[in-house]
Structures are given as C-alpha cells and as structure tokens.
N, C-alpha and C positions, 0 to 999 in steps of 0.2 A: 374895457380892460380885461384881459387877460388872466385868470389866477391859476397858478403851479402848483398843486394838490404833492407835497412830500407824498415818500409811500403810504405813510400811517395813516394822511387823510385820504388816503383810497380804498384801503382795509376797510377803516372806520365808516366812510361811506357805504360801502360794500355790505357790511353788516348792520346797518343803520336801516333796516329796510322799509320803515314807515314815512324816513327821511324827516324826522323830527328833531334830530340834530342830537340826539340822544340814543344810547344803545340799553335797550330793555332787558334783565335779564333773561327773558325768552327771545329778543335777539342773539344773545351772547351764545346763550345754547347752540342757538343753529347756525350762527357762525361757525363757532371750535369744529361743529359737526363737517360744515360744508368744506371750511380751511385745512383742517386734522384728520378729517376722517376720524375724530374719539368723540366716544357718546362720554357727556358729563349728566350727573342728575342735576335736577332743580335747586335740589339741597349744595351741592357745591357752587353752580354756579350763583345763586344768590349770595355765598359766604364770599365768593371773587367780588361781586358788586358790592356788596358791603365794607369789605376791607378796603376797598379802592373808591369811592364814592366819595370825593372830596367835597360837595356842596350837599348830602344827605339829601337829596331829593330821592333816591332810590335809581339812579340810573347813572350810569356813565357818560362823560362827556367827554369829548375829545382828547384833551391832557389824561385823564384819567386811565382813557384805552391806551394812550401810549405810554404809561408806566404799568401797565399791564405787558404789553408789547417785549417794553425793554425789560422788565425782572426774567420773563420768559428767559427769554434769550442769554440772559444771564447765568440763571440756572444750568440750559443748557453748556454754556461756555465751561461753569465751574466741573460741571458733570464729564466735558473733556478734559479739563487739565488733571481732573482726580487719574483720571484713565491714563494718560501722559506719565503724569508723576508716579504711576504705580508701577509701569515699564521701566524708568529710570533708578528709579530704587531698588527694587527689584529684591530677590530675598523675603521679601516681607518685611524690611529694613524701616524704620521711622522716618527716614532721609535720604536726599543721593548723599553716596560719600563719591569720593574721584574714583577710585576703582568700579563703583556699578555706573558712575557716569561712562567713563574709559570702554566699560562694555558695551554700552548702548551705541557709543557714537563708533564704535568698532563694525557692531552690526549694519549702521550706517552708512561704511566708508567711508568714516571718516579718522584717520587714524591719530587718534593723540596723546601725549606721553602722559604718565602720573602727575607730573607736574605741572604740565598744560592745563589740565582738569582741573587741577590743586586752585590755578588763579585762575579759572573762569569761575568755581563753585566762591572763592574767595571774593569775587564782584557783588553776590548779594545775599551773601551771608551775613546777616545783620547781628547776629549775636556769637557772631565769632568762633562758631565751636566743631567749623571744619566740614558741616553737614548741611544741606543743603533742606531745608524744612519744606512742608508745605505750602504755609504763606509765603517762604522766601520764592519758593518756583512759583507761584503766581505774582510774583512781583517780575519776577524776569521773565516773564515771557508777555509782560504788556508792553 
C-alpha cells in the first residue's frame, strides 16, 4: 500500500530527524533554523513545545506540529490584512468609510461612485454605523 504524506507530514518528517515519530525540541530548533533561516533560543523553543504539547510527554507529535504549522500562518495572514486595512483606511482613520474605500479602489482602477462603496462597506458592516471596522474587513475578505 501506497501512503500520501499531506505536506505537514513531510515538514514533520523533515524535522523528525531521529525518526521517532516525535519532534524534540532540539529538533524544532534546527528545523525553524534549516526551514526560516531564524535562530530561536532554547528558552523559546521549549515555551512553543510546551504550549503546544497535547499529551505532556515533552515532545511534539504530528497534530501538534500542525497546529503549530497553521497558527503560524495565521499570524502571518492577520499580520497582512492589518497592512491591507491600513491602506484602505487610510488617514489614520479607525475604519474604511466609502470615501477612503472610493480612494483606494480609485488607485486601483477601479472606479466607483460614493454610493457604490456606501453598499459594498454596507455588506459587512455588522454593527451598522456606516464604517467598515477591523473585524468587519477580516470577515470580508475570507
């Protein structure tokens, strides 16, 4: 039989390299090292294995590496939409309103009236007050 390793069980291989079926955190080290190119101390990556160590044996196990995997990457994703939403806002402003959206998709090419803007920010505007918030723009843009 045949077994299809998803990506994460290839990472996790990858870094597994005693092949115990567990990632030490002196694996983990020289993982980030080898995958990032960023030196982490001892002291951090032991607090990552501890936080994430769902059977306290002191070691990660495959589930555990992939919710390591996916917060990353989470992070990263929130850490674009800040940078997003801060373009569309713009001002320094707490919210898009239509007018800094209006701009934005201006710069774009894409050209659309006040009112245009008015019912696209009206789509997920959850609390009605015309502004387009933070959470509201990471809800529209999943």
């Amino acid at each position: 039989m045949v077994h299809h390793y998803n990506e994460f069980e290839l990472v996790f291989r990858h870094c597994d390299v005693d092949g115990d079926g567990k990632i030490s955190p002196k694996e983990l080290q020289h993982c980030v090292k080898m995958v990032c190119g960023d030196e982490i101390s001892p002291k951090e990556v032991e607090d990552i294995v501890y936080s994430l160590d769902s059977d306290g044996d002191g070691f990660l196990g495959l589930d555990d590496f992939v919710g390591l995997v996916k917060s990353t990457g989470e992070e990263e994703k929130m850490k674009d939409l800040k940078e997003a939403f801060g373009m569309y806002a713009m001002d320094g402003g707490e919210g898009i309103t239509p007018w800094s959206l209006q701009r934005m998709l201006n710069r774009l090419d894409e050209l659309k009236t006040i009112d245009e803007c008015t019912v696209m920010i009206s789509h997920f505007d959850l609390n009605c007050d015309g502004v387009l918030h933070f959470e509201e723009f990471v809800i529209m843009m999943q």
